[in-house]
VMD Tcl script that builds the backbone (N, CA, C; Angstrom):
set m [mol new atoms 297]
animate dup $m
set s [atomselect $m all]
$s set {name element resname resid chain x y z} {
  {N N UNK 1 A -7.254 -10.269 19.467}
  {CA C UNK 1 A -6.887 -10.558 18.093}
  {C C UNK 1 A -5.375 -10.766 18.021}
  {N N UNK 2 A -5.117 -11.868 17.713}
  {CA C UNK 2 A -3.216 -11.644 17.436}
  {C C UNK 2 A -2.890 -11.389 15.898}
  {N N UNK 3 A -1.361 -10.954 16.375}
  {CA C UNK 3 A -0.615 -9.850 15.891}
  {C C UNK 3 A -0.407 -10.207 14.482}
  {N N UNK 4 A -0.436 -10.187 13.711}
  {CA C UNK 4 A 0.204 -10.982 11.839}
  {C C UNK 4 A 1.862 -10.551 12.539}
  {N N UNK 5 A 2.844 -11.481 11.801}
  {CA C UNK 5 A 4.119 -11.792 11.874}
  {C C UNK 5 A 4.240 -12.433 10.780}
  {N N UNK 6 A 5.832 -12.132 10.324}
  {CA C UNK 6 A 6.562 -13.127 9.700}
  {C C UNK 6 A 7.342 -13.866 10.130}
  {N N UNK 7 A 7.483 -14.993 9.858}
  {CA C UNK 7 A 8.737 -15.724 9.907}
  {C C UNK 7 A 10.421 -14.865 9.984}
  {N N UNK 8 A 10.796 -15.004 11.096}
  {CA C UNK 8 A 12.388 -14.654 11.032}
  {C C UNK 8 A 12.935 -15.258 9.791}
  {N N UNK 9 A 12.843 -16.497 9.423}
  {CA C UNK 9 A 13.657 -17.151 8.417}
  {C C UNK 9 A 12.687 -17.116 7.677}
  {N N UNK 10 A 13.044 -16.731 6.652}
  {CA C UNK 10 A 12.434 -16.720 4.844}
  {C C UNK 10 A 13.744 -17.150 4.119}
  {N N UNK 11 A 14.237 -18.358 3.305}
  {CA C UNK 11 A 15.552 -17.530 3.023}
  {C C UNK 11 A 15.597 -18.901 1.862}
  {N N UNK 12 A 14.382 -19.714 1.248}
  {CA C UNK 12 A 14.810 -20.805 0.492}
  {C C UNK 12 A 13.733 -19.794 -1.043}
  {N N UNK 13 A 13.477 -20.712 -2.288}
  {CA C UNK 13 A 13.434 -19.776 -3.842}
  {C C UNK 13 A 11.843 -20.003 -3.485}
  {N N UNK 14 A 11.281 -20.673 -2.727}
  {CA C UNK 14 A 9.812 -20.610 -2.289}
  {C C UNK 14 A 9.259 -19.782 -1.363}
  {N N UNK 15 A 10.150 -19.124 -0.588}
  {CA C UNK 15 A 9.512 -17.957 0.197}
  {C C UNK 15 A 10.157 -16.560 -0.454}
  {N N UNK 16 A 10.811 -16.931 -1.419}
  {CA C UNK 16 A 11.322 -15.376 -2.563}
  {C C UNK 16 A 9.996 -14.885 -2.693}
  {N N UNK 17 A 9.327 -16.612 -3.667}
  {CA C UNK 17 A 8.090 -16.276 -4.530}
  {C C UNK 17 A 7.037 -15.738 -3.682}
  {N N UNK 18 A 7.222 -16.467 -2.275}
  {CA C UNK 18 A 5.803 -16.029 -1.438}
  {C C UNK 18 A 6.092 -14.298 -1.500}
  {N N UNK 19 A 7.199 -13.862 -0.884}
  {CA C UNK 19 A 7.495 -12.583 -0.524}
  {C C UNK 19 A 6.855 -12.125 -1.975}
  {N N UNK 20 A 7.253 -12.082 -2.794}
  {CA C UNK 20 A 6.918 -11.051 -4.180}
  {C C UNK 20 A 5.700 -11.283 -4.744}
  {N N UNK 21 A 4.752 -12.547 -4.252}
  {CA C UNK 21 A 3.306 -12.441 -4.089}
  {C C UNK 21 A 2.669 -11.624 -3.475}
  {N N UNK 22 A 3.121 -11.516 -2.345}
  {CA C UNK 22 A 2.757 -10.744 -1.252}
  {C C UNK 22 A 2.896 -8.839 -1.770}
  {N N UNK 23 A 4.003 -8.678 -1.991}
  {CA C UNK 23 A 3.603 -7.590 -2.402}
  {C C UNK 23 A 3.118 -7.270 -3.805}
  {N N UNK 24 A 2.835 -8.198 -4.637}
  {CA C UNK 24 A 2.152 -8.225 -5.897}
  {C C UNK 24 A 0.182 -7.855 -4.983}
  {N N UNK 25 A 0.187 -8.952 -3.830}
  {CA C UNK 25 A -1.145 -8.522 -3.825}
  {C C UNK 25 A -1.267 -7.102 -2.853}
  {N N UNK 26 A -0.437 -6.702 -2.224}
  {CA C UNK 26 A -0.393 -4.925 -1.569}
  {C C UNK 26 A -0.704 -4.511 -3.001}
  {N N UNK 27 A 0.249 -4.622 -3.729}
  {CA C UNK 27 A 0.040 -3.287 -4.995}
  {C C UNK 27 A -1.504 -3.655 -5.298}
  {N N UNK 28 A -1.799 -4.355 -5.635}
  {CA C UNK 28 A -2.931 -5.020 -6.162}
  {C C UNK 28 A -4.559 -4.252 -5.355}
  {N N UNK 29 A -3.770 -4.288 -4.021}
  {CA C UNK 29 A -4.825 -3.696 -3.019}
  {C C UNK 29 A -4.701 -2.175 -3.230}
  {N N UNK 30 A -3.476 -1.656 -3.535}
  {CA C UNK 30 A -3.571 -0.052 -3.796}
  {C C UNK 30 A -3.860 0.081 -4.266}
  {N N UNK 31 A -3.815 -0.132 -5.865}
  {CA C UNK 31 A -4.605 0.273 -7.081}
  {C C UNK 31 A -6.267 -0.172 -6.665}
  {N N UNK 32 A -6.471 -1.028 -6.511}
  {CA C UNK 32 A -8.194 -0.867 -6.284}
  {C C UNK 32 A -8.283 0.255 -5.340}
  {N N UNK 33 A -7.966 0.805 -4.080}
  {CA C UNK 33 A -8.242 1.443 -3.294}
  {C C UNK 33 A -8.065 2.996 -4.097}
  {N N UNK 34 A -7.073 3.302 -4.898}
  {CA C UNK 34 A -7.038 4.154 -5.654}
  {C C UNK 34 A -7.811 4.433 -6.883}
  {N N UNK 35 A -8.477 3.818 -7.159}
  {CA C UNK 35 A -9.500 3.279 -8.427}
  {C C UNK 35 A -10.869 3.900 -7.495}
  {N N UNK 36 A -10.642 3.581 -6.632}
  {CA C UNK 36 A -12.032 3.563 -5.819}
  {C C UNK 36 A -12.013 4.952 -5.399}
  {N N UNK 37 A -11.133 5.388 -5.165}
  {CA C UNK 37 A -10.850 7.207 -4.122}
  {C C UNK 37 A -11.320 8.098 -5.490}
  {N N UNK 38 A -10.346 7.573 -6.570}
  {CA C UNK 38 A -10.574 8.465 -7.683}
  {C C UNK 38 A -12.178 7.890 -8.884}
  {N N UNK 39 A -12.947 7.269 -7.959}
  {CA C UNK 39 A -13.939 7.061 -8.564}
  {C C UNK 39 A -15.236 8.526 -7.788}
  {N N UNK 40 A -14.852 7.695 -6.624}
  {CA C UNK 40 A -15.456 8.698 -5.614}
  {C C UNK 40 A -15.287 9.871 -5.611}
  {N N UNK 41 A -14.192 10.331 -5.863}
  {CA C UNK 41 A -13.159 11.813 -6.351}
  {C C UNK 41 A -14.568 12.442 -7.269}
  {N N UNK 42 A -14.336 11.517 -8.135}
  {CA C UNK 42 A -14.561 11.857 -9.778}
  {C C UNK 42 A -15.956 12.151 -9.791}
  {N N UNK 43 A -17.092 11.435 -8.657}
  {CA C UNK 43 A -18.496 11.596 -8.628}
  {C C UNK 43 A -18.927 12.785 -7.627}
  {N N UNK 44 A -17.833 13.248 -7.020}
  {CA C UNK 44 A -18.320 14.079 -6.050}
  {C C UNK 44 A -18.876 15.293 -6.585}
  {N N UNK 45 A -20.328 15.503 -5.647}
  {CA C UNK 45 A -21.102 16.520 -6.012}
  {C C UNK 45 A -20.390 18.285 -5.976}
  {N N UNK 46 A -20.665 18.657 -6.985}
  {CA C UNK 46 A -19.570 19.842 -7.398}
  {C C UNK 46 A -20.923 21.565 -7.277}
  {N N UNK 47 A -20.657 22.202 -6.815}
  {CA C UNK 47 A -19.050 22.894 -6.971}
  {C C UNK 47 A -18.810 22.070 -5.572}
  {N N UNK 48 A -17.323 22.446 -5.778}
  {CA C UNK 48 A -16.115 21.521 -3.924}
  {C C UNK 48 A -15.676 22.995 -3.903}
  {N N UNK 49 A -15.986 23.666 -2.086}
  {CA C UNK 49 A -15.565 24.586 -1.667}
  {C C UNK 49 A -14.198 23.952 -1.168}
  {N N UNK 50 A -13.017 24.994 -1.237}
  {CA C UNK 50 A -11.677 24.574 -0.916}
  {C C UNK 50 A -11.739 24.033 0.516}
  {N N UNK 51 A -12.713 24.291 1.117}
  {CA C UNK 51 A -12.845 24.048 2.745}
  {C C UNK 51 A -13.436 22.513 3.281}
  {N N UNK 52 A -14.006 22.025 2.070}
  {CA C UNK 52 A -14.752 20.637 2.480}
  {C C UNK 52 A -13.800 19.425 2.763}
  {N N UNK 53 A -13.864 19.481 3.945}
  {CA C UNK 53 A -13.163 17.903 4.748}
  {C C UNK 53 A -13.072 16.899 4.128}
  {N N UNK 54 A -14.837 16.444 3.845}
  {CA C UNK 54 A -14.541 15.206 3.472}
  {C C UNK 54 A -13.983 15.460 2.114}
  {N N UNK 55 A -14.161 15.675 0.886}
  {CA C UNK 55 A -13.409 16.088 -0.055}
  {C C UNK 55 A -11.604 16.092 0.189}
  {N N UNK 56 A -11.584 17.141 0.888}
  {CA C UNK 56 A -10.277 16.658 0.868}
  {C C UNK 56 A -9.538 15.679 1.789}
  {N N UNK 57 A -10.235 15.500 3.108}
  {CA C UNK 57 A -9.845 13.974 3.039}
  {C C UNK 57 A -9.763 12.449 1.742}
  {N N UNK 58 A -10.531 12.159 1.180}
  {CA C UNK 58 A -10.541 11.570 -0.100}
  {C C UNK 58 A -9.315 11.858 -0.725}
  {N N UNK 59 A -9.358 13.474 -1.158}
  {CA C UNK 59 A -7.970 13.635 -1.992}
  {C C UNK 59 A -6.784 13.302 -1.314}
  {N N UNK 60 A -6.494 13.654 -0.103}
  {CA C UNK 60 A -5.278 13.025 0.571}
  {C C UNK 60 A -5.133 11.751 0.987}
  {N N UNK 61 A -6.093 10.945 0.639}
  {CA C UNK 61 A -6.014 9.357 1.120}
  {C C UNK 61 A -5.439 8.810 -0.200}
  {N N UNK 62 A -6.156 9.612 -1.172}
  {CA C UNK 62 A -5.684 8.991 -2.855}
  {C C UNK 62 A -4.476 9.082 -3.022}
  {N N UNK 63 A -3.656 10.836 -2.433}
  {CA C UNK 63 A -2.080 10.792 -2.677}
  {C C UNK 63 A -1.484 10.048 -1.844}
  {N N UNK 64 A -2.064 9.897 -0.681}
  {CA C UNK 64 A -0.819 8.791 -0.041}
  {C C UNK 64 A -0.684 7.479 -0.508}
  {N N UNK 65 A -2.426 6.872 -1.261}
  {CA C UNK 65 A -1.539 5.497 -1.830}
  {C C UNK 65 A -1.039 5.718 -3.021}
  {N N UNK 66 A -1.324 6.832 -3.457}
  {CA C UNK 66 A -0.213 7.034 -4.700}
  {C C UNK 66 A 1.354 6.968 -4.555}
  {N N UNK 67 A 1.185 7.427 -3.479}
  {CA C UNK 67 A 2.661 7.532 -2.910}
  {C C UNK 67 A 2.880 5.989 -2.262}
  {N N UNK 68 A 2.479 5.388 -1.767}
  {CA C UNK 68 A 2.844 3.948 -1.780}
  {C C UNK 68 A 2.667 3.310 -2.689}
  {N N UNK 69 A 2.207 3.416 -3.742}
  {CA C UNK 69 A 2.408 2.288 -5.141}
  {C C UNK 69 A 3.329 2.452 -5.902}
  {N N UNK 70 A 3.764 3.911 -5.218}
  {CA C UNK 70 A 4.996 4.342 -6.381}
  {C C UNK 70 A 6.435 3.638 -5.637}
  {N N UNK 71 A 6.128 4.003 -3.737}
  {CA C UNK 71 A 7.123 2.897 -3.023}
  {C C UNK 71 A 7.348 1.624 -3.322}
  {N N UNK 72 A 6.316 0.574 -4.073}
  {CA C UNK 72 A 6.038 -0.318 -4.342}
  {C C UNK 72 A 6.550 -0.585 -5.547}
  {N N UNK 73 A 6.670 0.230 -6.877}
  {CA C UNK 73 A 7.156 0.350 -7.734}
  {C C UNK 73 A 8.367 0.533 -7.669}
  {N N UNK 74 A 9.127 1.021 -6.903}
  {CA C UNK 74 A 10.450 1.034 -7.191}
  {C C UNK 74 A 11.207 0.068 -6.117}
  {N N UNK 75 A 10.338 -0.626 -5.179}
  {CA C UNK 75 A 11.030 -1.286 -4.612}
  {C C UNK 75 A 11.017 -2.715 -5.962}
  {N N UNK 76 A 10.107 -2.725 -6.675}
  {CA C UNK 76 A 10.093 -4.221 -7.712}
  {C C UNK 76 A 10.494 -3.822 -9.192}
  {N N UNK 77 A 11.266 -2.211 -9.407}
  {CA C UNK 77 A 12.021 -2.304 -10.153}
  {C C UNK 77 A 13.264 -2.447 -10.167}
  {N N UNK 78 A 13.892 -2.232 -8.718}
  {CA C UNK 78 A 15.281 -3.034 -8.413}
  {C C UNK 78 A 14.938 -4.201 -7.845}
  {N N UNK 79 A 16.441 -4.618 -7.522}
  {CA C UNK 79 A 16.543 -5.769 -7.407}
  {C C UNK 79 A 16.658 -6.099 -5.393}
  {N N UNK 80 A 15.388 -6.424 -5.332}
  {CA C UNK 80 A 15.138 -6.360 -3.393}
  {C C UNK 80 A 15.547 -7.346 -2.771}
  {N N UNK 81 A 16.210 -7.017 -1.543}
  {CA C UNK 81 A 16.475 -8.170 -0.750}
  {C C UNK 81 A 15.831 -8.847 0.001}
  {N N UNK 82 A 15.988 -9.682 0.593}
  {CA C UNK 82 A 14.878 -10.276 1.319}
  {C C UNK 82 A 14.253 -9.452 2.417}
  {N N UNK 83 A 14.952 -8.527 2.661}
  {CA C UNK 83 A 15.154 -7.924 3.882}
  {C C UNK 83 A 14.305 -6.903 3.912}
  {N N UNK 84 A 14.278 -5.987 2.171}
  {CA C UNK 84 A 13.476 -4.967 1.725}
  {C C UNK 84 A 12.096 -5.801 1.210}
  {N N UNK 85 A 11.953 -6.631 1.039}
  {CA C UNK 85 A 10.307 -7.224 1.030}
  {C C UNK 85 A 9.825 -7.295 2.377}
  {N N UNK 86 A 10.261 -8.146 3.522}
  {CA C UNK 86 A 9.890 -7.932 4.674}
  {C C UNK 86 A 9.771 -6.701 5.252}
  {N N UNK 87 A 10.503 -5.429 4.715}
  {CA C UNK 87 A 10.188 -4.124 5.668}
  {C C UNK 87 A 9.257 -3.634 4.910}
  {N N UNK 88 A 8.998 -3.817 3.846}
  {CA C UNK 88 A 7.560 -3.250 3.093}
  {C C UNK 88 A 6.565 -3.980 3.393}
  {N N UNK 89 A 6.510 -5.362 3.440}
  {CA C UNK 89 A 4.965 -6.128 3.931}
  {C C UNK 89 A 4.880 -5.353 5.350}
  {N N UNK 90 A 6.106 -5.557 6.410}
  {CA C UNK 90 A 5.757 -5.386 7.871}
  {C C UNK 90 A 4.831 -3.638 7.872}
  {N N UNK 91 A 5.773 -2.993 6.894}
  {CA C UNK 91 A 4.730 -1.789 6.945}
  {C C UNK 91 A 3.280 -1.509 6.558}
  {N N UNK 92 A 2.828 -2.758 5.961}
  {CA C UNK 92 A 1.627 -2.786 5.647}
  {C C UNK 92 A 0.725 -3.724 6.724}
  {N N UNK 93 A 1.524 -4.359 7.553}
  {CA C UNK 93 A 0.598 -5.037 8.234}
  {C C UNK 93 A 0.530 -4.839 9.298}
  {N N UNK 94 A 1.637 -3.091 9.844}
  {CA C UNK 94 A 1.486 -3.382 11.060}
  {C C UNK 94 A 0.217 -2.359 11.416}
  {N N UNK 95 A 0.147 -2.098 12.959}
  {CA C UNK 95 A -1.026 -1.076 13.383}
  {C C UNK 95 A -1.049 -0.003 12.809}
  {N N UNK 96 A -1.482 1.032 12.494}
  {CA C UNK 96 A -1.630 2.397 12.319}
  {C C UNK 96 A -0.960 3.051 13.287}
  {N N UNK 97 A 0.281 3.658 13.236}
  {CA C UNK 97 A 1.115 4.772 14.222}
  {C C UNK 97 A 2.578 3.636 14.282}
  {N N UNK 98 A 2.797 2.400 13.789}
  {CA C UNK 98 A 3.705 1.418 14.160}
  {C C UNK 98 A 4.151 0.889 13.153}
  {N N UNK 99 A 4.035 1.417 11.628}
  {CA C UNK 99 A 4.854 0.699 10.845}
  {C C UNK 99 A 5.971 1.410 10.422}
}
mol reanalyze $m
mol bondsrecalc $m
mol representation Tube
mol addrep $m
């Protein structure tokens, strides 16, 4: 399977827009994935002993993309460089243990 990459050069007002598409559709992908954790959350068969895995696996998958949408959020309430869109996509696209 090969690797996803970006382009070294991004640097004309048409690869701005691509870049801030791009992470328009990450966020886009967190919130469903978070929609979905806290759906699943929300249906899980109760009582939840403090000890159940999968349970709290779920809950800790939900805070970490919470915690990346909020990365996501403040990287597109300032003002990002080209440089900070590329290190946020590359972290989303690279392997697991490598971004």
């Amino acid at each position: 399977m090969e690797s996803l990459t970006l382009p070294e050069v991004l640097d004309t007002q048409q690869d701005s827009e691509l870049l801030k598409a791009i992470c328009r559709a990450i966020e886009e992908h967190l919130r469903g994935e978070r929609d979905r954790l806290s759906e699943e959350i929300g249906s899980y068969p109760t009582p939840i002993p403090r000890c159940d895995a999968q349970f709290n696996h779920l809950y800790e998958e939900r805070s970490r993309i919470v915690r990346e949408l909020e990365r996501v959020a403040a990287l597109a309430a300032g003002n990002p460089s080209r440089e900070e869109y590329v290190a946020l996509i590359r972290s989303f696209i690279a392997p697991p243990g490598r971004g």
